[in-house]
N, C-alpha and C positions, 0 to 999 in steps of 0.2 A: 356579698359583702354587706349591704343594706340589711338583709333579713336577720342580719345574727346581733344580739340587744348587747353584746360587747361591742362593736362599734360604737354605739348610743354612746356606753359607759366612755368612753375613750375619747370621744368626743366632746362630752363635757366637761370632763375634767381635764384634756387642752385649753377649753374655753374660760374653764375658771383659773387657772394655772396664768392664763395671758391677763384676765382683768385684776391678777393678785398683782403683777406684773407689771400693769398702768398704773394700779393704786400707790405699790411701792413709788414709782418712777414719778408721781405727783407729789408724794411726799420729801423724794430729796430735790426736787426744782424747788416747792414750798421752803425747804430749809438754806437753801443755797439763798435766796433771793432774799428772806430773813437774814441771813450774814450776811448779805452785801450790804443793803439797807443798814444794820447796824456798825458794820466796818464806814460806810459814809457818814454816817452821823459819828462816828466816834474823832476821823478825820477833819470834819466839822468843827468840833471842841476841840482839839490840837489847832488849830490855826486859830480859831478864839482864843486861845491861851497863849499863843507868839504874840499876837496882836497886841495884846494886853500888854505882854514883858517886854516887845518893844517901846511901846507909849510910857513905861517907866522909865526906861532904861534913857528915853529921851530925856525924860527930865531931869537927871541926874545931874550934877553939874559935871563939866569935864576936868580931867586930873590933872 
């Protein structure tokens, strides 16, 4: 099995098939973790902006 250079071949290109495979699998944790960070921050600005229309909304005078 060893002595035949199709093995070699077979072999490697498992191993490069698997590293394509980590690189993908780095790329969508990178991009997930990028959307959550920006989904926090956008949720960030949403409650800065209740905040705000509350403290208006206080001052208002009552009806």
């Amino acid at each position: 099995m060893w002595e035949n250079p199709v093995t070699y071949a077979v072999l490697l290109g498992a191993m490069g098939s698997l590293v394509s495979i980590g690189v993908w699998i780095g790329r969508v944790n990178s991009f997930k973790a990028s959307v959550e960070n920006t989904l926090a921050e956008i949720k960030e600005s949403i409650k800065g902006i209740q905040d705000s229309i509350e403290k208006i909304l206080l001052r208002l005078p009552p009806d």
